[in-house]
C-alpha positions, 0 to 999 in steps of 0.5 A: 324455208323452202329455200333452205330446205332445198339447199339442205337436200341439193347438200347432201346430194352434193356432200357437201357439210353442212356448215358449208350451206349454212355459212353461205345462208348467213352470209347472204342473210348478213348483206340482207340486214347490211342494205336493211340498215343502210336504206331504213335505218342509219347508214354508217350501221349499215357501213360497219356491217358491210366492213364486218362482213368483208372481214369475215369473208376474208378469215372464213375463206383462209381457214375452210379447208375446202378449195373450191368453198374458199374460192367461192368466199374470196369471190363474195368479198368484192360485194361488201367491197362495192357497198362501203366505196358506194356507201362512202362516195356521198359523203364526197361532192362528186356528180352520181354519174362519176360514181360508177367508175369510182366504183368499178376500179377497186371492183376490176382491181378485185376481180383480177386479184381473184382470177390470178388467185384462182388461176382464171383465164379470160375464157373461164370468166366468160370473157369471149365473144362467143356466137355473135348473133346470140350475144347480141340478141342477148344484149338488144334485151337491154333495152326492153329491160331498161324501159321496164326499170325506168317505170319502175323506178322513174330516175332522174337523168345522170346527165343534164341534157341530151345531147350525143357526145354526153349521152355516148360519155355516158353510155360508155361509162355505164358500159364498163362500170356497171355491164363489165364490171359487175357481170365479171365479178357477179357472173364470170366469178361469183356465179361460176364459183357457187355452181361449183361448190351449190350446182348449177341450179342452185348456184345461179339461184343463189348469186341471183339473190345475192346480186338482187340484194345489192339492189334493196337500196332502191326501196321498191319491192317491184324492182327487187323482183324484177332485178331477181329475174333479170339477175336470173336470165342473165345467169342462164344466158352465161351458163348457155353461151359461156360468155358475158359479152352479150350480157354485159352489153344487155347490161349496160344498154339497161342502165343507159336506158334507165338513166340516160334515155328514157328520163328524157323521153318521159319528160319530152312526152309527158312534161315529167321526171 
């Protein structure tokens, strides 16, 4: 309710209408329910209300008569676009680790769809490199975060063993299809859309919480607040620099962490998975 009631204040400091910030608390509540009824309940519901979504997004973004709201809805249909790939690509007999490029495609495709559609170049979504010392100050945190993650959610390996060339494969894939391509859409697109349209403040809240929904599948409540926060700080890092090169390989180092590295330290360590 706070949530709400502030957004309602930040509106009318705004001027924006009304149905704007409420459309966009629907929304969010929707894809909430969405990843509720995948991970509780039945998958395939959960599937249907991600396609629903991804239909109302597109209709809601051609009839809104606001630019800068319709941007920010064309935006937000690679989320549901995630999902039903994700949601469907189990029901092949593909390794998980192939899963994240599988996804990242049609999730490139989308954003380069949305930046030519809103005439975005390179530098408006963050893709430059910016101060070098930052960036990589930005992405070394990834591997604290990564370690942090595993004890949270103590993965199994998406590899079999530990070895160089299929830990680099690996890092590499991870690299690009969950650092790259979820930092532009979420952040080089999606953030800087809501800030238009919600403010800077409100903008990064709000495709923080969009991003940390995503992320209800893995069941723990602990994660969720952990991926809000990184969500957060990563946000923050592309409005202070401007840039996701450090972020995305923040990004990308974590998962490698969570699921390349660290399953295979606990084991050496422990004798557990």
């Amino acid at each position: 309710m706070k949530f709400i009631h502030e957004m309602r204040n930040k509106r009318l400091e705004l001027g924006l209408p009304g149905n704007y910030v409420i459309t966009l608390i629907v929304y969010l509540l929707a894809l909430i329910a969405a990843e509720l009824l995948t991970t509780y309940i039945n998958k395939i519901w959960g599937l249907s209300l991600h396609t629903i979504i991804l239909f109302a997004l597109l209709v809601n973004a051609a009839m809104v008569e606001s630019e800068d709201f319709s941007n920010l809805l064309q935006s937000m249909m690679a989320i549901p676009i995630i999902r039903i790939i994700g949601l469907s690509i189990p029901m092949m007999q593909i390794k998980p680790l192939y899963w994240f490029p599988i996804v990242a495609i049609p999730l490139f495709a989308a954003a380069i769809v949305i930046m030519r559609r809103q005439e975005l170049s390179l530098p408006d979504v963050g893709l430059i490199v910016g101060k070098l010392p930052v960036q990589l100050l930005i992405a070394a945190t990834g591997f604290i975060t990564g370690i942090i993650e595993f004890f949270i959610l103590r993965p199994a390996p998406l590899i079999e063993e530990f070895t160089p060339l299929l830990l680099f494969g690996a890092f590499i894939i991870l690299l690009l299809s969950t650092g790259l391509a979820e930092e532009l859409v979420f952040r080089g697109i999606l953030q800087k859309n809501s800030m238009k349209v919600l403010g800077t403040g409100f903008g990064l809240l709000y495709t923080s919480l969009v991003f940390t929904t995503m992320h209800i599948g893995w069941i723990y409540f602990s994660d969720l607040v952990f991926v809000f926060s990184v969500a957060m700080f990563y946000g923050y890092m592309f409005i202070k620099t401007k840039s996701i090169f450090g972020i995305t390989l923040a990004h990308g180092i974590s998962n490698s962490m969570l699921f390349l590295v660290m399953p295979f330290v606990n084991l050496a360590m422990f004798g557990l998975h």
